[in-house]
C-alpha positions as CSV (number, residue, x, y, z in Angstrom):
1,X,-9.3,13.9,-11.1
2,X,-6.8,11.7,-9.5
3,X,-5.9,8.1,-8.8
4,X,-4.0,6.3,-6.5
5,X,-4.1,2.3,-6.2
6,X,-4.0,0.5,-3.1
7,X,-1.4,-2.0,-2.6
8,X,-0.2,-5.6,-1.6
9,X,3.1,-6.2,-0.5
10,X,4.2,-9.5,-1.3
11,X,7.6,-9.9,0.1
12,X,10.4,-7.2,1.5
13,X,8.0,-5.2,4.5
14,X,10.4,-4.1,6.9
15,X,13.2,-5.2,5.6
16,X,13.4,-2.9,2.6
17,X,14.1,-0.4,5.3
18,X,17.3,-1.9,5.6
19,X,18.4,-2.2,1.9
20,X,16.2,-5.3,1.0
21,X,14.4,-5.4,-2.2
22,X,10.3,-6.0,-2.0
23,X,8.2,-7.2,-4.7
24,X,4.4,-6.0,-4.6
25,X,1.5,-5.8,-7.1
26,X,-1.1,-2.5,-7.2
27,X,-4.8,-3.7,-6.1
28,X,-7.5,-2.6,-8.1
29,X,-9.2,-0.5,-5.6
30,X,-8.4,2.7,-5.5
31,X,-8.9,6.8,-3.8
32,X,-10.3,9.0,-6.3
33,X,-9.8,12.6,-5.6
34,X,-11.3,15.4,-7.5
35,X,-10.6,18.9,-6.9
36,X,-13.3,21.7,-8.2
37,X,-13.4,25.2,-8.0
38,X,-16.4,25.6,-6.4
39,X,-18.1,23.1,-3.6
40,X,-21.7,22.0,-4.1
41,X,-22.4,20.1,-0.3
42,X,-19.1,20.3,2.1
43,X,-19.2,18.9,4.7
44,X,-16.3,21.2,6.3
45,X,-14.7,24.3,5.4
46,X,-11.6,26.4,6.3
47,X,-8.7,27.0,4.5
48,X,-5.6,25.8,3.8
49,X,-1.9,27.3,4.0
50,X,-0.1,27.1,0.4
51,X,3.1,28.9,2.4
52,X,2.4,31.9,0.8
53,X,-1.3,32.8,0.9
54,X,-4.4,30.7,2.3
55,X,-7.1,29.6,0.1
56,X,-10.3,28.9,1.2
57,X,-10.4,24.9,1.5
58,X,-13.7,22.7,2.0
59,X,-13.7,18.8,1.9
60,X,-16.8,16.3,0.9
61,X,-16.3,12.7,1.7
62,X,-14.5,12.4,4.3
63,X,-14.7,11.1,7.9
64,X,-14.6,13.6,10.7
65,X,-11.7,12.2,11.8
66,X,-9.4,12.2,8.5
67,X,-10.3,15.9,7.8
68,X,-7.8,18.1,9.5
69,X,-5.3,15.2,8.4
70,X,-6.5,15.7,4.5
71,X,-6.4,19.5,4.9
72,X,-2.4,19.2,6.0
73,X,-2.2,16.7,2.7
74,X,-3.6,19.2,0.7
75,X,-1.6,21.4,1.8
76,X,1.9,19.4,1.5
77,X,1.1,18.4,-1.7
78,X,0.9,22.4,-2.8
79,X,4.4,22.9,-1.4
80,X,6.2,19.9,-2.7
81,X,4.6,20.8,-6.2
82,X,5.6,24.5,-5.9
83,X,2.3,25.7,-7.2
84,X,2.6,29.2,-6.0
85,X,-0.4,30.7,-4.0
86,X,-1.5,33.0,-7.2
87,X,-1.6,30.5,-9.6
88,X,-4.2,28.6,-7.3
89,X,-6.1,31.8,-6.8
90,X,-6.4,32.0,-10.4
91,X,-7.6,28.0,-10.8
92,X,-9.6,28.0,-8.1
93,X,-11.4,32.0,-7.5
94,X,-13.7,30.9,-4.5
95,X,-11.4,28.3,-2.9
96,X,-10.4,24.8,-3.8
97,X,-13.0,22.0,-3.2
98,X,-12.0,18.3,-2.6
99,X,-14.0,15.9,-2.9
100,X,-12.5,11.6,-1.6
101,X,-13.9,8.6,-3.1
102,X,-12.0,5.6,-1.7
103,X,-12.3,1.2,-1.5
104,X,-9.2,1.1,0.0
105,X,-9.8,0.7,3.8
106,X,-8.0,2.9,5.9
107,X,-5.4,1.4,8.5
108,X,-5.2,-2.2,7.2
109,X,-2.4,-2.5,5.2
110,X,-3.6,-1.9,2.0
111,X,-1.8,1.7,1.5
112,X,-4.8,3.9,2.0
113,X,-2.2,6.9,2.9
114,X,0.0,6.3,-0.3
115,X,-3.2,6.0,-2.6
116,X,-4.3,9.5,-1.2
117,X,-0.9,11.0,-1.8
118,X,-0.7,9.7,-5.2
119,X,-4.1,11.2,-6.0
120,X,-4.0,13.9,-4.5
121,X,-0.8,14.7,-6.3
122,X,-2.0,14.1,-9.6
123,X,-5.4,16.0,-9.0
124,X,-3.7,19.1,-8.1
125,X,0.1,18.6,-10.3
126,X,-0.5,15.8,-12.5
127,X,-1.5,18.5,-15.8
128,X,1.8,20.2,-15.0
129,X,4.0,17.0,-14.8
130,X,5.2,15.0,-17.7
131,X,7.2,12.1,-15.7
132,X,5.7,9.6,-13.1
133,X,8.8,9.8,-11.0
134,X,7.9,13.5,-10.0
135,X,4.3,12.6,-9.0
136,X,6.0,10.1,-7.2
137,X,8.6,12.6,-5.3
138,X,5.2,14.5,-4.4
139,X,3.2,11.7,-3.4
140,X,6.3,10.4,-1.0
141,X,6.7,13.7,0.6
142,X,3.2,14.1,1.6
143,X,3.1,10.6,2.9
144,X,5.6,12.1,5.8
145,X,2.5,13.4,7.2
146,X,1.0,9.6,8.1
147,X,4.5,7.7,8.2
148,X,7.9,10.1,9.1
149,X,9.9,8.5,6.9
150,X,8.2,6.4,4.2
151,X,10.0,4.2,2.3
152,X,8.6,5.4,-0.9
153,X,7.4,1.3,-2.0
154,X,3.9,2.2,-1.1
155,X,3.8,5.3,-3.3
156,X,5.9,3.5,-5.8
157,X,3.6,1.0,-6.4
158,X,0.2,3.1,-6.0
159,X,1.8,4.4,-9.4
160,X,2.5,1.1,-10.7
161,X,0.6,-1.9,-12.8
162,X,1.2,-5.3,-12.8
163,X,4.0,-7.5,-10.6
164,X,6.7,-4.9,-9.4
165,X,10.6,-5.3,-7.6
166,X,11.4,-2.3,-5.6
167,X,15.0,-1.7,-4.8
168,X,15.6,1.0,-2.3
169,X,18.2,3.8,-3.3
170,X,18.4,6.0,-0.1
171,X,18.5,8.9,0.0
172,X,16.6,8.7,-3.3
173,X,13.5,7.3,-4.1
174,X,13.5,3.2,-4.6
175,X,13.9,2.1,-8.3
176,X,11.1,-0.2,-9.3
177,X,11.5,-2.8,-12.2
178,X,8.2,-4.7,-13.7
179,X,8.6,-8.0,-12.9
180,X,7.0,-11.3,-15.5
181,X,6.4,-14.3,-14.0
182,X,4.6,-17.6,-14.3
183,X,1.1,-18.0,-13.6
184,X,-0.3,-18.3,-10.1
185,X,-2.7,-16.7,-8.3
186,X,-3.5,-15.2,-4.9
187,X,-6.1,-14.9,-2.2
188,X,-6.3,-11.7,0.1
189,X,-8.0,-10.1,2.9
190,X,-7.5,-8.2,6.4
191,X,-7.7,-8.3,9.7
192,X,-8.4,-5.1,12.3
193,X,-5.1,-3.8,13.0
194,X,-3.8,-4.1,16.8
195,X,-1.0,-1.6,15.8
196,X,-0.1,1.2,13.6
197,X,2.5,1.1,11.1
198,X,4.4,3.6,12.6
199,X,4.6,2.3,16.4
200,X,5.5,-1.3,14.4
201,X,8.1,0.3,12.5
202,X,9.6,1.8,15.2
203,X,9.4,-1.6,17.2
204,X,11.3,-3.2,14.4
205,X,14.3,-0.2,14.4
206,X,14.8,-0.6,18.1
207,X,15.7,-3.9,17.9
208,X,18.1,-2.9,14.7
209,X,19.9,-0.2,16.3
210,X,20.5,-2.5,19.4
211,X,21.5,-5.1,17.3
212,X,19.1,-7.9,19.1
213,X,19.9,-10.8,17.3
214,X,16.4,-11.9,16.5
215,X,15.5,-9.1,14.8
216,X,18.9,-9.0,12.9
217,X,18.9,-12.2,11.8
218,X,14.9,-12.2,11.0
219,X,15.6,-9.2,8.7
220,X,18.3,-10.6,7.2
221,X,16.3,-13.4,6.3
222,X,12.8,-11.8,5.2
223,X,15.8,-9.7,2.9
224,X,17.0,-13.2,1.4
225,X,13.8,-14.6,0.7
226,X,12.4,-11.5,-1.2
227,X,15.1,-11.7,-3.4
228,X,14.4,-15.2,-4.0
229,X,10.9,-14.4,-4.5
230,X,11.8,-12.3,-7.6
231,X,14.1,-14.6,-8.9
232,X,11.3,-17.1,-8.8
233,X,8.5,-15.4,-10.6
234,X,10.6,-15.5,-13.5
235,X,10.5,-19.6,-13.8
236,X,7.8,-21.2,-15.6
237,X,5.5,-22.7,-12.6
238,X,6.8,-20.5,-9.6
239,X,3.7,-21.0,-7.6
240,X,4.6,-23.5,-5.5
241,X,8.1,-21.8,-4.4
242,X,6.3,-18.5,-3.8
243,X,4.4,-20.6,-1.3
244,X,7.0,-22.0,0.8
245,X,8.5,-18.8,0.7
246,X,5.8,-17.4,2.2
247,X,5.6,-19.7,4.6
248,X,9.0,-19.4,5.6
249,X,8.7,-15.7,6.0
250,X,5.8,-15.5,7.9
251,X,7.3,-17.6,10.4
252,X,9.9,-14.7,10.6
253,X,7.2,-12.3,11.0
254,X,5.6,-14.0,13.8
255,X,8.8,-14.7,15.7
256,X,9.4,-10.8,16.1
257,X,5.4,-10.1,17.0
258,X,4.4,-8.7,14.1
259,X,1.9,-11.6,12.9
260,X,-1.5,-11.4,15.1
261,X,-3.4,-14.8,16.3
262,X,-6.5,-13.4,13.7
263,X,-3.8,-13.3,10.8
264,X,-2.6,-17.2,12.0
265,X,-5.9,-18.0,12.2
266,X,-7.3,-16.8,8.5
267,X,-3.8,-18.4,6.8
268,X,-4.3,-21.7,8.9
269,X,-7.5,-21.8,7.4
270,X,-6.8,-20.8,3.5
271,X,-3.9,-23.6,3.7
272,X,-7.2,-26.1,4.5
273,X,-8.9,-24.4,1.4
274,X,-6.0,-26.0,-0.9
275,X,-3.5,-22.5,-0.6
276,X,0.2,-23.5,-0.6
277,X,1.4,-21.0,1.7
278,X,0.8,-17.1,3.2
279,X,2.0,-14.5,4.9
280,X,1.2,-10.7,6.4
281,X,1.4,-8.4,4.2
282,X,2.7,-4.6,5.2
283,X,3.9,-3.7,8.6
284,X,1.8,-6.4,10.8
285,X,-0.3,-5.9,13.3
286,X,-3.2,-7.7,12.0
287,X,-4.2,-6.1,8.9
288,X,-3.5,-7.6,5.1
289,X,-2.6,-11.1,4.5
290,X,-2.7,-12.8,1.4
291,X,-2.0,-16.9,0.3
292,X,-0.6,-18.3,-3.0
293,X,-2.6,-20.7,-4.5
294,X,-1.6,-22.6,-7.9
295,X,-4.0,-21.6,-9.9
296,X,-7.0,-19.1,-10.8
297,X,-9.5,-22.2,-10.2
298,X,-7.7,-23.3,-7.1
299,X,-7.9,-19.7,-5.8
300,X,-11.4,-19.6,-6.5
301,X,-12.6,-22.4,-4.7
302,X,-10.5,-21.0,-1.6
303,X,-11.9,-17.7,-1.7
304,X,-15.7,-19.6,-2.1
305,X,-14.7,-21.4,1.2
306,X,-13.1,-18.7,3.0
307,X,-16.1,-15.9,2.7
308,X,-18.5,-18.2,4.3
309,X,-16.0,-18.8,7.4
310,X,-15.1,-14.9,7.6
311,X,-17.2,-12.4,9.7
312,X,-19.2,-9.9,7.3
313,X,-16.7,-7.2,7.1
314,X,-13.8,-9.5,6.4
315,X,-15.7,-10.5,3.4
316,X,-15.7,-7.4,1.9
317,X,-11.8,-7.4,1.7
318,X,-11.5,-10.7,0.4
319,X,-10.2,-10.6,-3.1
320,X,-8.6,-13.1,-5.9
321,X,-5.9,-11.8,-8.7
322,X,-4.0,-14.2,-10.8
323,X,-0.9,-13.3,-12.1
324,X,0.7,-14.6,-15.5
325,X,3.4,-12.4,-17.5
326,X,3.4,-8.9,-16.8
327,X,-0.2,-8.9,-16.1
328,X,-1.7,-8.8,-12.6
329,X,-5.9,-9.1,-12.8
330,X,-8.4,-8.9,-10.1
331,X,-11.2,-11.6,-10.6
332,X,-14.6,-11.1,-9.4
């Protein structure tokens, strides 16, 4: 079986595109992905080209609408492991069943599409890979199928625990460096998305490559204050700087139409519930947003208050994690 992590970016979305740094945690949901030699209920089959053979394929647990999507995975992920055609013959005699177990909702920010890739990397090449960084090549090269040109921080950190700085190395994947900081503690959730991450990131690289000065100087900024960010988790109460920071960022975000009214709306109201600050968190749109609260009791009482104001489905998303060292832990 395999696992990938969802994930929360905390500072650095977009602008780690353009050499920033971002800092991001992995969630504790997560896509399970098992892959059996034989399939007891699918719900489709077909068959799936390795490049050089096809092998019967059939898929449980999956929405109609993901499955030719998570066929062409499958598929990527055989090539960019270079498991030849034979050797999966000889695995799998009547075909290769997948089966998808996933709390990471789809579309919202939360890295559904890295998770996947990650587990579907290690369910098919994780026994014949001794180093995370080649899962990780895998996982980033299937993620072309739901991004173009991933950035490699969502894989990165599917594959990650605790408080991570990613530094991007292009052409090569980014380097990631486990980050200990002071104890505070967050508040997330998410919004419908108005826009896909790959019509927002290409909003963002128009305005790059014309050099409009609002989106220059916005990235330039969201750049600066992720690097503070990481300096700041190292000091001994960083919780209320991490606020302000998000605060200042998101005000970034929202000037280039990335934020949403919903996402204004939901931090608006956990600054009311006692948070210091909060941002968007991924490519916009609606989606994840998370606030910074001082600490784990402080966060609590704001995540109390906030799922009785949120509509049912929102409530479901809503989490608390408190951070302190090198550990990152979800509280119930």
């Amino acid at each position: 079986m395999g696992i990938g992590r969802g994930k929360l970016l905390l500072f650095g979305e977009h602008a780690a595109v353009y050499g920033h740094p971002a800092l991001g945690i992995a969630t504790a949901d997560t896509t399970e992905v098992t892959v059996r030699p034989e399939a007891p209920e699918p719900v489709w089959t077909g068959s799936v080209d390795t490049g050089d053979s096809a092998i019967p394929l059939s898929i449980t647990g999956v929405p109609d609408a993901y499955l030719l999507v998570l066929r062409d995975a499958v598929a990527a992920t055989i090539r960019a492991a270079s498991i030849a055609g034979v050797e999966l013959a000889t695995r799998y005699p009547q075909g290769l069943h997948v089966t998808v177990r996933s709390s990471i909702p789809p579309g919202s920010g939360f890295g559904s599409s890295a998770a996947l890739c990650v587990a579907l990397a290690t369910a098919l090449a994780g026994s014949g890979i001794a180093r995370d960084i080649e899962l990780w090549r895998i996982a980033n090269t299937v993620e072309r199928i739901f991004h173009g040109t991933p950035s490699g921080i969502d894989t990165g950190l599917s594959l990650s625990t605790g408080l991570t700085a990613v530094y991007p190395a292009p052409p090569a994947l980014p380097e990631k460096q486990p980050v200990s900081a002071g104890p505070f503690a967050i508040v997330y959730g998410g919004v419908p998305r108005v826009g896909d991450t790959k019509s927002l990131v290409a909003r963002v690289r128009a305005g790059m490559d014309t050099g409009s000065p609002a989106m220059v100087d916005a990235i330039d900024a969201l750049g600066s204050i992720s690097r503070s960010a990481i300096s700041i988790c190292a000091t001994d109460s960083p919780a209320e700087k991490m606020g302000e920071l998000c605060n200042e960022a998101q005000e970034h975000l929202r000037r280039i139409g990335l934020s949403t009214d919903s996402i204004e709306q939901r931090l608006a109201r956990a600054r009311e519930t006692g948070a210091i600050g909060g941002k968007l968190s991924g490519a916009g749109g609606g989606g994840a947003w998370y606030a910074v609260y001082a600490s784990a009791d402080a966060a609590h009482a704001g995540y109390v208050q906030l799922r009785q104001d949120l509509p049912a489905g929102e409530r479901e998303l809503l989490r608390v994690v408190c951070v302190s060292g090198s550990d990152v832990r979800a509280v119930e």
